[in-house]
N, C-alpha and C positions, 0 to 999 in steps of 0.2 A: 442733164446730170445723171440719170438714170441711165441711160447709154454709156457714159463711161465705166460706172459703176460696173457694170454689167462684162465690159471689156474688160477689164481690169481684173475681176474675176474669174475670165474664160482665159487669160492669159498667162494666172497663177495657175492656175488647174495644169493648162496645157504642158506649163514647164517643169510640173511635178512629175508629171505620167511619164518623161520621155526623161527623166535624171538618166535612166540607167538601162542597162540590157543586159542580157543572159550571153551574149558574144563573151569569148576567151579573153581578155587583153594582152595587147599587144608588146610583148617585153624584148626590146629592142638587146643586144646582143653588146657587151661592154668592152672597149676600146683598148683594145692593146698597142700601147707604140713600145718598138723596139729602136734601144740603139742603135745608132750606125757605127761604124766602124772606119777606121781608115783604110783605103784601097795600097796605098803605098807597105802600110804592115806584111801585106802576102807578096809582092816584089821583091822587098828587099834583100830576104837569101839567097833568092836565086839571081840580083844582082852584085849582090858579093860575091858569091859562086862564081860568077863567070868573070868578073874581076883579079879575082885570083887566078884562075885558069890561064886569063891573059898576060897576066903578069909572071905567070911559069914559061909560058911559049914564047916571052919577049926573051926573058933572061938565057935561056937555053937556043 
């Protein structure tokens, strides 16, 4: 019984001394999501663009 006792007490101890350290901590860096966007929105004028263009060079 005196051997636990004993452990028991070497292992409170141990877990007090080592709580903490003089190390910086480590502050991870916060999460930015960005939107996406649609890839068809930057197409599109310059598929009207040339829609029209086409439809100038048929008619003429």
């Amino acid at each position: 019984m005196k051997k636990l006792v004993i452990a028991a007490a070497l292992v409170s101890a141990a877990s007090t001394a080592y709580a903490g350290s003089m190390a910086e901590p480590v502050i991870e860096p916060p999460v930015v999501v960005e939107e996406t966007t649609s890839s068809s929105a930057g197409i599109l004028i310059p598929l009207l663009l040339l829609v029209i263009v086409g439809a100038a060079i048929a008619a003429s």
